[in-house]
N, C-alpha and C positions, 0 to 999 in steps of 0.2 A: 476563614477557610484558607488552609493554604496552599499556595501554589507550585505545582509541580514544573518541573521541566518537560517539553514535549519532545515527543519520541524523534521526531525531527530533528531536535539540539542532540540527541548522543546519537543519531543516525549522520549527523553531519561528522562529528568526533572521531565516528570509527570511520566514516568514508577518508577522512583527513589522516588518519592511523594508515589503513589498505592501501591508501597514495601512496604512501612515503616505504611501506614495506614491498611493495609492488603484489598486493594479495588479495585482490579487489575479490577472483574466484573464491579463495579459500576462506573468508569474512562470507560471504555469500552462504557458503555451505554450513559454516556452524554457526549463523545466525537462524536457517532452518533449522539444523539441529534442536539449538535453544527454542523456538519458538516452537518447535513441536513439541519438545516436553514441557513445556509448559499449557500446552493444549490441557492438560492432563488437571483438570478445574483443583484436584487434592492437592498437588504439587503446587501448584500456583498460589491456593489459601496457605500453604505450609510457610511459602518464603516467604509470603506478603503478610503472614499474622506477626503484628508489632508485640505478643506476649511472648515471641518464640524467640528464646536466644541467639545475636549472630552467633555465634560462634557455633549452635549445633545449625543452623539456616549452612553457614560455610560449611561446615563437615557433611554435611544433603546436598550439597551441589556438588561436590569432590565425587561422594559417592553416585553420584545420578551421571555427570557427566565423565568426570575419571579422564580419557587420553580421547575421547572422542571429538573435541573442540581444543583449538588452543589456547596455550594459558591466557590471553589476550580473552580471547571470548570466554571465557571462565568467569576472569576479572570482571568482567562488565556484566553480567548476569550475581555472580556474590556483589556487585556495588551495587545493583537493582535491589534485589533481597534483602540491603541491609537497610536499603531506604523505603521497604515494603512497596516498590514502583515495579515488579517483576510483568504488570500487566504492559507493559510499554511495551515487551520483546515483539507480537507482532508488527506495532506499527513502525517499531525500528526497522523490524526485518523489511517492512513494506517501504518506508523513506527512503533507506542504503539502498536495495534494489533498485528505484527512480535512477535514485543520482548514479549508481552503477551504468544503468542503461544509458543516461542524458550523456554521460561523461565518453558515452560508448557512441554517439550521434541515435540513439533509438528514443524516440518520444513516444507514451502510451498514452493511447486517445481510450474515453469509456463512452461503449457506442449501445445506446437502445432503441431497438426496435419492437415493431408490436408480434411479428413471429420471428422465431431462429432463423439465422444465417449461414446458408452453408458455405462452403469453404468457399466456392469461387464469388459468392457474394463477400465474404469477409475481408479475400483478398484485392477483390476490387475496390471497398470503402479503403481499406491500409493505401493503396497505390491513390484515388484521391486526395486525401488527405495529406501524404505525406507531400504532394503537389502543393499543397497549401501552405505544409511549414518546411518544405527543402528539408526535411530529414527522414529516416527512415519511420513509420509509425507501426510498432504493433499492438491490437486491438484486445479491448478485455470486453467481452458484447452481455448483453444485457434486455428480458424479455420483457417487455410490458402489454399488456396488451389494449391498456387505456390509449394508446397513441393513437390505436385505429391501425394508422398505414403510417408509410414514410423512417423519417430515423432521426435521431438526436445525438451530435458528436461532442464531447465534452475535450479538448484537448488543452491542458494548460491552463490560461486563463481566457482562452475561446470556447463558446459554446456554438454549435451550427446544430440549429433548429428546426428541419424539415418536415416536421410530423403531421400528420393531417389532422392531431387535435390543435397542435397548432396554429393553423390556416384556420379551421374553424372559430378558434377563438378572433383571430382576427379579422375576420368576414363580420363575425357577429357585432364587433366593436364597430367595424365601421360602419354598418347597417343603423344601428346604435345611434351615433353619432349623426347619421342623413337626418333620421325620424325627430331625433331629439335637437 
């Protein structure tokens, strides 16, 4: 089976690119772009079918994208399509954004809880948290409603796990543990 490069590796490339052009915004924006035509499931099978010639695969992106993306972000969409890897564009656009934000002092924490959060609750978990890691934290939330109560902050390689199924598992463990 072979192995692809991950969205992450050409998310780092083009962050490395938008450095050095000083274009971090406008990489943002046709990277949305790309990734939203590519939403488009036909589009998608078009550039990623290996029977389809580059060369008409490159004359469909000319024509679909045209002066709406720079020739940069062009290139890297016809280099996806020609390697039928066209499905990476969201999680590039997802990777470059991170690093956009990290590089900007902004950390995204994914925060679930068992009901919605309104706004003054949301931006009281962001002002928490970001107490935790001195940066600024904006929040992607998230409902579950197996937790019960409480909340779960995923940020980086920390998880803060306050959830009241949580607690429950660990009551039970240790209950568990006296008996046995």
């Amino acid at each position: 089976m072979p192995r692809y490069p991950s969205a992450r590796r050409y998310a780092q490339a083009v962050f490395q690119i938008a450095l050095e052009h000083d274009s971090l915004d406008m990489w943002v924006e046709d990277l949305q772009t790309l990734a939203d035509l590519l939403e488009d499931s036909e589009v998608a099978a078009f550039l990623d079918a290996p029977q389809v010639p580059e060369a008409k695969k490159l004359e469909t992106i000319q024509q679909l994208v045209g002066e709406s993306v720079s020739t940069l972000a062009a290139n890297l969409v016809a280099l996806l399509a020609t390697k039928n890897m066209t499905l990476l564009m969201p999680g590039i656009l997802e990777q470059f954004t991170v690093m956009v934000d990290r590089h900007r002092g902004i950390e995204w924490a994914d925060v679930t809880t068992a009901v919605p959060l309104d706004d003054a609750q949301q931006n009281e978990v962001s002002r928490l948290l970001s107490g935790i890691v001195g940066s600024e934290v904006s929040l992607r939330t998230y409902v579950e409603p197996e937790l019960i109560g409480g909340i779960v902050a995923r940020l980086n390689d920390r998880v803060i796990d306050g959830s009241v199924r949580s607690k429950l598992r660990n009551m039970h463990r240790q209950v568990v543990e006296q008996i046995g």
